[in-house]
C-alpha positions as CSV (number, residue, x, y, z in Angstrom):
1,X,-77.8,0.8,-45.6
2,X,-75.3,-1.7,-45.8
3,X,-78.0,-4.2,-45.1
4,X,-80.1,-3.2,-48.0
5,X,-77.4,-3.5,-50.5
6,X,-76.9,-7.2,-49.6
7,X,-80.1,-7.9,-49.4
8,X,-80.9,-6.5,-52.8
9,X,-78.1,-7.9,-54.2
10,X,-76.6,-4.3,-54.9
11,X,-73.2,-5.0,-52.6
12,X,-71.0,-7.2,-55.3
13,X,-71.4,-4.0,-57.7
14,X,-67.8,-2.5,-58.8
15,X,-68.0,1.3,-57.2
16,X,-65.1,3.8,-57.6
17,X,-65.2,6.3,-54.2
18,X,-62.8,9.5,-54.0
19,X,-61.9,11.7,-50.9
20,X,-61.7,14.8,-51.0
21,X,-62.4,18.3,-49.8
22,X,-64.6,20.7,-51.0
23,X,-63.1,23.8,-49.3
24,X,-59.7,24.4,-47.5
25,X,-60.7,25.1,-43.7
26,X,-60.1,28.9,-43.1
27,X,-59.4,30.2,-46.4
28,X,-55.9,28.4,-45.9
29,X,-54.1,28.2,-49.1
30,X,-53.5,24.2,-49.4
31,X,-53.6,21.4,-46.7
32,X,-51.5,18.6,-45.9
33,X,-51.9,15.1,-46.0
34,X,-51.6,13.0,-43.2
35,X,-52.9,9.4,-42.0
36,X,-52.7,7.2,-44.9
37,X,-50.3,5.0,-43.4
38,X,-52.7,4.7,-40.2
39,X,-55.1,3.7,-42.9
40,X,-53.1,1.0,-44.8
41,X,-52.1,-0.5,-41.4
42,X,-56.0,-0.5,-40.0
43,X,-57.0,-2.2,-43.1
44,X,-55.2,-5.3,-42.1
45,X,-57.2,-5.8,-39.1
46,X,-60.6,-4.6,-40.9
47,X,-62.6,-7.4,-39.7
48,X,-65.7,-9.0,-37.7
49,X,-64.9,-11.1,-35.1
50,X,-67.4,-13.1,-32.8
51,X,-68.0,-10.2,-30.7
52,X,-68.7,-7.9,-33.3
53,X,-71.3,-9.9,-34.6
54,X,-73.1,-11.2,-31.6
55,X,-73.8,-7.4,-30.5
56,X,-75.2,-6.1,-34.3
57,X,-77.0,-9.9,-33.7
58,X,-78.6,-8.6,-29.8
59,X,-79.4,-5.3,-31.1
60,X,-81.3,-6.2,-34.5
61,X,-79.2,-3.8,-36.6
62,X,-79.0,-6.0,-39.8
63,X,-80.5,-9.2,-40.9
64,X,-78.5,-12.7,-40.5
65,X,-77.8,-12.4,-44.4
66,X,-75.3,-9.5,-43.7
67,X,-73.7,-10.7,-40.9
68,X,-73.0,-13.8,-42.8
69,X,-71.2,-11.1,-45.3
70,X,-69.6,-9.4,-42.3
71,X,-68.1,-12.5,-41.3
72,X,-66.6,-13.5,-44.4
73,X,-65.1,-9.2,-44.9
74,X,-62.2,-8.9,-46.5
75,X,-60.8,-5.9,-48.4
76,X,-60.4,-7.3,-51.7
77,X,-60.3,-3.6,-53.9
78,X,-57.5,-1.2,-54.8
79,X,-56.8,2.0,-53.3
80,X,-54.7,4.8,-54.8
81,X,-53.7,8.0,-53.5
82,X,-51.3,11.0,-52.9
83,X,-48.5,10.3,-50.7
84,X,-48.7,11.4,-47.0
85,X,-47.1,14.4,-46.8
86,X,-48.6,15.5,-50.1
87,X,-50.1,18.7,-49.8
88,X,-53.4,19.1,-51.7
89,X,-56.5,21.4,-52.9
90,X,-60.1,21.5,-52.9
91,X,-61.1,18.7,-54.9
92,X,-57.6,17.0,-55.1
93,X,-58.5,13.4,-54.8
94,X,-56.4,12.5,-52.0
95,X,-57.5,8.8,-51.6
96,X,-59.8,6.6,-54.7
97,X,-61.2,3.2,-53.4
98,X,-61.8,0.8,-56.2
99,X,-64.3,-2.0,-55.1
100,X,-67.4,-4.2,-54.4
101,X,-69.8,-1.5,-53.2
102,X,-70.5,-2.9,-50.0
103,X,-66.3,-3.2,-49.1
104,X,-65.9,0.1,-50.6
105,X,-68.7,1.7,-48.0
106,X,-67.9,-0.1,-45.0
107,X,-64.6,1.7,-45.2
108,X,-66.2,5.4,-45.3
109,X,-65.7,6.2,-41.6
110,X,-62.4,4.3,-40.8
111,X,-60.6,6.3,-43.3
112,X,-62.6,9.4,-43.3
113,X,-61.8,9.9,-39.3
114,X,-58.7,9.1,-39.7
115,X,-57.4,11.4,-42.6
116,X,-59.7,14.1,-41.2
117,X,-58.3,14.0,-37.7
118,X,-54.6,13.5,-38.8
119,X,-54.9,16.0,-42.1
120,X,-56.1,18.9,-39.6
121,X,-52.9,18.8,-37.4
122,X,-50.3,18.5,-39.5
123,X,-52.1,21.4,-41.5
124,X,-51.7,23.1,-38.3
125,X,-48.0,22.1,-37.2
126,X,-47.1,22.9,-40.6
127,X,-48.3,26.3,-40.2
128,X,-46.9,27.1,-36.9
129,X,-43.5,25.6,-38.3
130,X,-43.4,27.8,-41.2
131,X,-44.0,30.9,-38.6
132,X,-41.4,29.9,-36.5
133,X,-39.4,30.8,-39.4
134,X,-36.5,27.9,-39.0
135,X,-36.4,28.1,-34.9
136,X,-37.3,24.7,-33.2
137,X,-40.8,23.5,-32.5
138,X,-41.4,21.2,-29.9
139,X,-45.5,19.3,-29.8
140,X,-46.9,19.2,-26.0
141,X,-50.5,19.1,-26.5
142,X,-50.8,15.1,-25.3
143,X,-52.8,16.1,-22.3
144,X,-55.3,18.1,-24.2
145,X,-56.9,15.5,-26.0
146,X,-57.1,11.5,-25.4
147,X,-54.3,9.1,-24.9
148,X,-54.5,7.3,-27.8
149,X,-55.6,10.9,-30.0
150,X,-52.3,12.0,-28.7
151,X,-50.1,9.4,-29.7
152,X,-51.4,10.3,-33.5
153,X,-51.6,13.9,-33.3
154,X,-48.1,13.0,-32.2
155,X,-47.2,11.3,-35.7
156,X,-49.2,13.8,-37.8
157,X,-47.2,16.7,-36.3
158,X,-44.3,15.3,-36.5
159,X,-45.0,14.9,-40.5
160,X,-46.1,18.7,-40.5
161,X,-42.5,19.5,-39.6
162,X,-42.5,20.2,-35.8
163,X,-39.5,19.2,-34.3
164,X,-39.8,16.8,-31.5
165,X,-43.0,15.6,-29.2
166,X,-43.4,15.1,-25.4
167,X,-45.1,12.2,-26.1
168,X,-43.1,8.8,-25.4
169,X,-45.8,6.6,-27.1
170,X,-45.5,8.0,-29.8
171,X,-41.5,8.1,-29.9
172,X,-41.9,4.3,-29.2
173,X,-44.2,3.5,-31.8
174,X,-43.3,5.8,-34.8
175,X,-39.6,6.9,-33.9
176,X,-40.5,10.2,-33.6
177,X,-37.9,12.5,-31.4
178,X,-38.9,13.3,-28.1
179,X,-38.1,15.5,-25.3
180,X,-39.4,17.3,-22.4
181,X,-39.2,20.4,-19.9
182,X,-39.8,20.5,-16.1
183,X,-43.4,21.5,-14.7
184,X,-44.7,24.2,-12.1
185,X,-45.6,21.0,-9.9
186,X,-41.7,19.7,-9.9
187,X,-40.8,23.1,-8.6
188,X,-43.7,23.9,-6.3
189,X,-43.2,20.4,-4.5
190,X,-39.7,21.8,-3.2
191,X,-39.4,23.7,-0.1
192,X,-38.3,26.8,-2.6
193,X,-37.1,27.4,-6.3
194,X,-33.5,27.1,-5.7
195,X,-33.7,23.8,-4.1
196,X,-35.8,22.4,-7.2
197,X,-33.3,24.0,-9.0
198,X,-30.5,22.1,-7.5
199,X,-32.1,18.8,-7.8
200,X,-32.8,19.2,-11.3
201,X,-29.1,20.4,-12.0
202,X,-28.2,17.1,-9.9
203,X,-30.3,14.7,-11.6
204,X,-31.4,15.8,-14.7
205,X,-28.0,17.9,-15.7
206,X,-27.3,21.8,-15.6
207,X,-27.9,21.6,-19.5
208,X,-31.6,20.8,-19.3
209,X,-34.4,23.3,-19.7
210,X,-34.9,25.2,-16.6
211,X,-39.1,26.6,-15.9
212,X,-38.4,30.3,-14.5
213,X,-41.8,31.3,-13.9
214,X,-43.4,29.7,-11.6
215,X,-43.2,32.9,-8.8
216,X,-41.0,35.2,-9.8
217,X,-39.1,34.7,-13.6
218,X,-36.3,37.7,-12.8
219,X,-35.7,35.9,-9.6
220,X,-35.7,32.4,-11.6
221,X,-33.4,32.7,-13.9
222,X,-30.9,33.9,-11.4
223,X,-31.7,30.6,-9.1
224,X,-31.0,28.5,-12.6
225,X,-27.9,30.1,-13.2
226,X,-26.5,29.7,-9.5
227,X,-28.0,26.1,-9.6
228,X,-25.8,25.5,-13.0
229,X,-22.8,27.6,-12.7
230,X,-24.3,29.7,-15.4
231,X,-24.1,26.1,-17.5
232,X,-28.0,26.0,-18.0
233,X,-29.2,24.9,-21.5
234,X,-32.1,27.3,-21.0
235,X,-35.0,28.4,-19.8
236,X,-38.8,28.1,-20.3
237,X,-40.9,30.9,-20.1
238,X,-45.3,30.2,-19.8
239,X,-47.0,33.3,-18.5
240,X,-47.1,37.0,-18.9
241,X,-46.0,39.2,-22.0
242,X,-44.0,36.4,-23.8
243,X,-42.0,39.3,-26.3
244,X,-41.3,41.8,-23.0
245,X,-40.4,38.3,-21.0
246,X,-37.8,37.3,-23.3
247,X,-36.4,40.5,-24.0
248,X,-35.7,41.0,-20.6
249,X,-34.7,37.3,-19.7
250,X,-31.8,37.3,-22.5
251,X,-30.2,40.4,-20.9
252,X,-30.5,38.9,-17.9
253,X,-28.8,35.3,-18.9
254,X,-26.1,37.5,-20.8
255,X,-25.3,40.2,-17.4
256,X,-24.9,36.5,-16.2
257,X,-23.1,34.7,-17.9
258,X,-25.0,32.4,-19.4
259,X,-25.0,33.2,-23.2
260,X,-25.6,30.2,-23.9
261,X,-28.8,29.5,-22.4
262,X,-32.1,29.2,-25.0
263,X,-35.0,30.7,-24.5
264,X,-38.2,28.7,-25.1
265,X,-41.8,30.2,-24.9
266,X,-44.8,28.0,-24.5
267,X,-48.8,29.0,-23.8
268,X,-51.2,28.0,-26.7
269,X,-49.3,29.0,-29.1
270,X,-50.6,28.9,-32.7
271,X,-49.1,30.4,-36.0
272,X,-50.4,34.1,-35.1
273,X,-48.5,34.3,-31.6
274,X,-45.8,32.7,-33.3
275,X,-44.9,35.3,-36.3
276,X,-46.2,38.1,-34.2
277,X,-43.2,36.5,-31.3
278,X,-40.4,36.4,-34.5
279,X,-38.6,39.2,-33.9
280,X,-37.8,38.8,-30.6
281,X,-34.2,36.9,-29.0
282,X,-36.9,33.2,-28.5
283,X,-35.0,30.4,-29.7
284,X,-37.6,27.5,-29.7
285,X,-41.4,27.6,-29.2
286,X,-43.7,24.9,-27.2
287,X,-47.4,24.8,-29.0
288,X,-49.9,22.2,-27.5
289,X,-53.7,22.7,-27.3
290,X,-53.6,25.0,-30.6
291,X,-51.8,22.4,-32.4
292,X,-53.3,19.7,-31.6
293,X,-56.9,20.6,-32.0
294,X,-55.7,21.9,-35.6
295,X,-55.4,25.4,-35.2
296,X,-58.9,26.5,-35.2
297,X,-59.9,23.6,-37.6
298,X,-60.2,20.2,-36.1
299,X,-61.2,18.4,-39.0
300,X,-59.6,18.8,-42.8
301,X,-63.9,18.3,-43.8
302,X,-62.5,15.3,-46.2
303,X,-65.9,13.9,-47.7
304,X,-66.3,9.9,-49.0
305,X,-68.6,10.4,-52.4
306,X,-68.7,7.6,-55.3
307,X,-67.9,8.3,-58.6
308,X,-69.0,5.6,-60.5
309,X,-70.9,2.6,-60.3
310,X,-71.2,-0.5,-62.3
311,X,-74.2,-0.4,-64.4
312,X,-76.8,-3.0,-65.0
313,X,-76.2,-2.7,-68.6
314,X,-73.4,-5.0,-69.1
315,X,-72.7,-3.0,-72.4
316,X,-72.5,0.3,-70.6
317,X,-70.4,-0.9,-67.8
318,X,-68.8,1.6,-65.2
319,X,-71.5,4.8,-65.0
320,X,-69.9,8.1,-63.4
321,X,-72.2,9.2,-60.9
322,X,-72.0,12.7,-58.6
323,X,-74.0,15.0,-56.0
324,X,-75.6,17.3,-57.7
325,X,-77.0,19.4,-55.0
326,X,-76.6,23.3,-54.7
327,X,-73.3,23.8,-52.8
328,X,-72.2,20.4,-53.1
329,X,-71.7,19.7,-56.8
330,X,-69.2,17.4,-58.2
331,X,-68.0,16.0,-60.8
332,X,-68.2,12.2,-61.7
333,X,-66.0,9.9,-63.1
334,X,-62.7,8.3,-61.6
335,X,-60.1,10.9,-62.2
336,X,-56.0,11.1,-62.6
337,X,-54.6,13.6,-60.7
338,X,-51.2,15.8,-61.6
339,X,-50.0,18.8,-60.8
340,X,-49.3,21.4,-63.2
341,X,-46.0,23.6,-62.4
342,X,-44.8,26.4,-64.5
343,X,-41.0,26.5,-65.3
344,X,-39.8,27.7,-61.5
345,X,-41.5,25.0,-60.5
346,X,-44.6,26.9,-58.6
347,X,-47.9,25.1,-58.6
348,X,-50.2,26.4,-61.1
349,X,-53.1,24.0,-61.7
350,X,-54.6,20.6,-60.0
351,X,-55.1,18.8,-63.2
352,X,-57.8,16.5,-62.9
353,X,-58.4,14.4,-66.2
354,X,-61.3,11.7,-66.6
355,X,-60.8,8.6,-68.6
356,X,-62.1,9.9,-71.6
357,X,-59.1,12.3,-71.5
358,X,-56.9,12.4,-75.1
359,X,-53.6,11.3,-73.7
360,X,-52.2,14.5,-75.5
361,X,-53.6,16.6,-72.5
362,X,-52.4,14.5,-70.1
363,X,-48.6,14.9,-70.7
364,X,-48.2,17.8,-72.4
365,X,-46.6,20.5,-70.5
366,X,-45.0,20.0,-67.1
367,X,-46.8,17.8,-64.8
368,X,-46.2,16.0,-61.5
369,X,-48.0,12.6,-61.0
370,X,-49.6,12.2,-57.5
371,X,-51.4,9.3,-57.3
372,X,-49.8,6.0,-55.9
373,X,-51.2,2.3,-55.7
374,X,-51.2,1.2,-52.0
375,X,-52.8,-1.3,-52.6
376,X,-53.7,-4.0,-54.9
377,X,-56.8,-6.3,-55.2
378,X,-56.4,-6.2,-51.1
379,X,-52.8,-6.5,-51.2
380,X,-50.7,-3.8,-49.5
381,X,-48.4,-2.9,-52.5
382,X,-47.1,0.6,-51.2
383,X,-46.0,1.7,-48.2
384,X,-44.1,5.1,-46.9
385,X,-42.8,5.9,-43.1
386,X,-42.9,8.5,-41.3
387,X,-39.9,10.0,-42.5
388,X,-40.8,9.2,-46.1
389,X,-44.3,11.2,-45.3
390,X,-42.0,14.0,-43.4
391,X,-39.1,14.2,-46.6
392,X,-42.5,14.5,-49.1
393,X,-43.9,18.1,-46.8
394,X,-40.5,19.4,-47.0
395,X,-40.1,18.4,-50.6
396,X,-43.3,19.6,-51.9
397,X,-43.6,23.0,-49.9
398,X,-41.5,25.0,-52.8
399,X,-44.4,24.7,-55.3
400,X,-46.3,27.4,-52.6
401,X,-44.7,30.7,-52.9
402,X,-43.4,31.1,-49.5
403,X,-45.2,34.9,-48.6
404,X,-48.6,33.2,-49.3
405,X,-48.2,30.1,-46.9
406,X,-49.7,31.3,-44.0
407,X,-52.3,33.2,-45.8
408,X,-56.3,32.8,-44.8
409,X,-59.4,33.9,-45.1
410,X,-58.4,33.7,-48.7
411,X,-58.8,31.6,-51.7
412,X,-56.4,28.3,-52.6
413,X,-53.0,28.9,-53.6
414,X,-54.2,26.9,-56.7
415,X,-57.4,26.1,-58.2
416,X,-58.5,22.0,-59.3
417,X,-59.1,22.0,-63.3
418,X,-61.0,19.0,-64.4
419,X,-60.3,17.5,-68.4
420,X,-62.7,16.3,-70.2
421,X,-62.2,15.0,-73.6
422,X,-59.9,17.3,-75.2
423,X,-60.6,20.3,-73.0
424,X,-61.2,22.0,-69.5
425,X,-64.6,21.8,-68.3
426,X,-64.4,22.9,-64.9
């Protein structure tokens, strides 16, 4: 494709691409936004080297024209966006590229794997965060997907609200918290519990988190308290009946002692085993695999789809352009995005307006902007960390009434409303 353009002299043409989704996996009421950092910091290194070319140069793929254009391939556009941690809608467009057509297109995979990947699991960890209903949330799920997939799933959970990770990559990289419980293998390669126990009070402290069920959990909690003195920070409970499990283990710690002692849960825990666990005495919950494959929805289903497109009529100029296939309509036209709220400050509309728009419509009543330039005419102009993307969640969640967070199967908390003019239109 890309070779075409070039070669028909199509790739220089201004294009204006926008991101966005055309359905909320699940019948979830909103997503969350995750990954345009990675983005920004990828763009940097967008580039050909010698390598790159030789192979597209072994294997025929594109003519010597392009990979002259390859060579030279610089981002030299604008992007704008909503800031990571935004939540958003169907149609909310999370990410506009403004460039040459070829730059623009080049970039449809990079970003769209990214914010699809990274969108998905903080959607997720946001979710199973909310049902934990304030109690702490640690991410495990590094060994269920690849090394450097878990490093990110890592940093977009972390964004989602989840407490601390397992992973130390990412805690290096991104300063995320970290932390960590003992395995079945630690204990099992002891000549019995108690004597894993002991070495685990000894070297690792009689506060740390103590794994009871590995034979027996009765029998191992009362082998963490002897370890400890009854000074264990808690226990960590993986198999059987999780609500019966804990009921009985904090009766158990208490007979003992050892009031103190949290009880975690862990097993693939998603959002449902979560709320249906609330009630009972668990003080912190482990999710993994769930969470890290996005709940049952490992892509946000972002699309890449252009907008507009510089005409060949210099007097006509920018064209809007869209899909107009059954199922996958959309509107053209580069759009401003705000968010309607009403006067409790609840979302009410996505407020889409195209540049034809009477500026009237576009501030009357009360709006929140969303769109930020990152960057400008290939220059990185705006940038957020982590904790900037993690502030923006926790920030933004009160405009979704709290009893219809964890809804699905449903429709959007909020519907997109695109301006036209002087009016709605769609």
């Amino acid at each position: 494709m890309l070779d075409s353009l070039v070669k028909s002299d199509q790739a220089e043409k201004k294009s204006v691409f926008e991101i966005f989704v055309r359905e909320i996996p699940q019948g979830r009421p909103f997503g969350v936004l995750a990954g345009t950092e990675r983005v920004l910091a990828g763009l940097a290194d967008f580039t050909f080297n010698g390598t790159h070319l030789s192979f597209l140069r072994s294997q025929n793929i594109i003519s010597a024209i392009t990979r002259d254009w390859l060579a030279d391939f610089r981002f030299t556009g604008n992007i704008t966006g909503y800031r990571e941690g935004e939540i958003y809608f169907p149609f909310s467009p999370v990410l506009t590229v403004e460039a040459q057509l070829g730059e623009a297109l080049i970039l449809e995979t990079f970003i769209l794997s990214i914010l699809n990947s990274d969108s998905a699991i903080a959607s997720a960890a946001n979710r199973i965060v909310e049902a934990a209903s304030g109690r702490f949330v640690m991410e495990a799920g590094s060994r269920r997907i690849s090394p450097e997939s878990a490093v990110n799933a890592a940093r977009a959970a972390y964004i989602g609200g989840v407490d601390v990770t397992s992973n130390l990559e990412a805690g290096r990289r991104w300063g995320i918290p970290t932390a960590g419980t003992a395995s079945h293998a630690f204990t099992l390669a002891f000549g019995s519990e108690e004597e894993a126990f002991e070495n685990q009070a000894k070297y690792l402290g009689e506060d740390s988190i103590f794994l009871v069920d590995t034979y027996n959990i009765e029998q191992g909690i009362r082998n963490a308290v002897n370890a400890t003195n009854a000074n264990l920070g808690g226990i960590r409970i993986d198999s059987g009946n999780l609500g019966v499990e804990a009921q009985i283990s904090r009766k158990l710690l208490d007979d003992l002692g050892a009031r103190q002692a949290k009880i975690m849960v862990s097993g693939d825990l998603d959002e449902y085993r979560i709320k249906d666990l609330i009630t009972e005495p668990i003080d912190a919950f482990e999710s993994g695999h769930k969470l890290v494959t996005g709940s049952g929805s490992g892509s946000a289903g972002f699309v890449y789809k252009l907008v507009e497109i510089e005409d060949s009529d210099p007097l006509i100029g920018m064209r809007p352009v869209a899909k107009n296939t059954s199922g996958k309509k959309s509107k053209g036209g580069r759009k401003l995005a705000k968010r309607k709220l009403d006067l409790a400050g609840i979302a009410i509309e996505e407020s889409l307006f195209l540049d034809a728009c009477n500026e009237r419509i576009r501030t009357t009543g009360n709006f929140r902007d969303l769109q930020y330039l990152f960057v400008d005419e290939g220059v990185i102009s705006g940038r957020f960390n982590i904790e900037d993307a993690r502030n923006q969640l926790a920030k933004v969640l009160s405009e979704i009434p709290k009893e219809i967070r964890l809804r699905s199967g449903s429709h959007p908390a909020v519907t997109a409303v695109l301006y036209d003019g002087v009016e709605a239109i769609g």
